[in-house]
C-alpha positions as CSV (number, residue, x, y, z in Angstrom):
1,X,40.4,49.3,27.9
2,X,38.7,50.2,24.5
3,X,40.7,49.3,21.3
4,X,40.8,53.5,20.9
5,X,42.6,53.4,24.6
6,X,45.3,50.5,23.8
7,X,45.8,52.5,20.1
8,X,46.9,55.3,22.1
9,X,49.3,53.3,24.4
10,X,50.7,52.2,21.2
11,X,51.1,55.4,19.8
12,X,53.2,57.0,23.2
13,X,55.4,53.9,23.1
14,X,56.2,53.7,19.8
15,X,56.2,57.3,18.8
16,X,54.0,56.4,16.1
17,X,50.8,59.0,15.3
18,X,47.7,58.2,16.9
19,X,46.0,57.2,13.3
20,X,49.3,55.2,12.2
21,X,49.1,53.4,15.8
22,X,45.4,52.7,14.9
23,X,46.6,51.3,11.2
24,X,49.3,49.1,12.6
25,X,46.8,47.6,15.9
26,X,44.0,46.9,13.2
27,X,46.3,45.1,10.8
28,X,47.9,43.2,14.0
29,X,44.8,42.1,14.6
30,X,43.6,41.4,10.9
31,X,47.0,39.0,10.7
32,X,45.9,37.2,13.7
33,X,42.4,36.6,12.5
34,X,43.5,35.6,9.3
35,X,46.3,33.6,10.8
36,X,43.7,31.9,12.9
37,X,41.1,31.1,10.2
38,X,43.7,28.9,8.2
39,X,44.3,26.7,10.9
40,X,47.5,27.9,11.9
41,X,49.2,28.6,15.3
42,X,50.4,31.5,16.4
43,X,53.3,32.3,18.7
44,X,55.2,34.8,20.3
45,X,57.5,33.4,22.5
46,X,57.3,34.6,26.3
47,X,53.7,36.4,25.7
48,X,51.4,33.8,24.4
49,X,50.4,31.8,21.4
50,X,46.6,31.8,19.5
51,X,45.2,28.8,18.1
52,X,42.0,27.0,17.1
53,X,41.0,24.1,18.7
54,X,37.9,21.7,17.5
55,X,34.7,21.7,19.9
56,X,33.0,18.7,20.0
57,X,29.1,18.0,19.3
58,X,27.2,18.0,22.5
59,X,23.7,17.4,24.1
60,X,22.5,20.9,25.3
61,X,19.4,21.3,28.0
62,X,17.1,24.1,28.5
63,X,17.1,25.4,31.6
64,X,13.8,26.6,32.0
65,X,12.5,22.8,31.1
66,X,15.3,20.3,31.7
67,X,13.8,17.6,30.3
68,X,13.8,19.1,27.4
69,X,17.1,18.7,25.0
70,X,18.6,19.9,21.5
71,X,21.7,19.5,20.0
72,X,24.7,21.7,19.9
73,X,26.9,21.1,16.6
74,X,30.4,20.7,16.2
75,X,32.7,24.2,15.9
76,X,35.8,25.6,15.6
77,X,36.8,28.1,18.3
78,X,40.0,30.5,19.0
79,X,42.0,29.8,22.1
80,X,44.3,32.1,23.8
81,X,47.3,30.9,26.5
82,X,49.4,32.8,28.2
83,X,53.1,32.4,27.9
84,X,55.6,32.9,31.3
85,X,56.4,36.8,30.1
86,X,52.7,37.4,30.4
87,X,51.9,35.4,33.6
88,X,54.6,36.9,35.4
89,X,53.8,40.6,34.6
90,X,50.2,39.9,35.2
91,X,51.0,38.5,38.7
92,X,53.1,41.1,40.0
C-alpha cells in the first residue's frame, strides 16, 4: 500500500477530504519523525510504540574478499514493536 492508498483509507473512515486526509497522514508522520529524532519514545497503547535504539560499532567484511575488513560506525536507528491490539488483528 502506497502512502496515496492508506491517505484514502483515511479519508473513507474518517469522513475527512482526500487532501485533508493527506494533510493530517503527513503531519502524523512529521510528529513521529520529529518525536523520534529528540530521543523520545512513542506510544500508543495496544498498537505499538516507536523508539530509537543505539547501534553499536562493528567489524564489517566484504563479501566478495573476506579477508578483507572495514569498519562500520556507531548509529542511531528507529525501531518499531507491535503492541497486543496489533498482533492480534494481524494474526487473525
Amino acid at each position: 500500500m502506497t502512502k496515496a492508498e492508506f491517505s484514502s483509507e483515511v479519508a473513507e473512515k474518517t469522513g475527512l477530504t482526500k487532501k485533508d486526509a493527506v494533510i493530517a497522514v503527513d503531519a502524523v508522520l512529521e510528529v513521529i519523525g520529529d518525536v523520534l529524532a529528540r530521543g523520545e519514545k512513542l506510544t500508543f497503547v495496544g498498537f505499538g510504540s516507536f523508539e530509537v535504539r543505539e547501534r553499536a560499532a562493528r567489524e564489517g567484511r566484504n563479501p566478495r574478499d573476506p579477508e578483507k575488513t572495514f569498519q562500520i560506525p556507531a548509529r542511531k536507528a528507529p525501531v518499531f514493536k507491535a503492541g497486543a491490539y496489533l498482533k492480534a488483528k494481524v494474526d487473525k
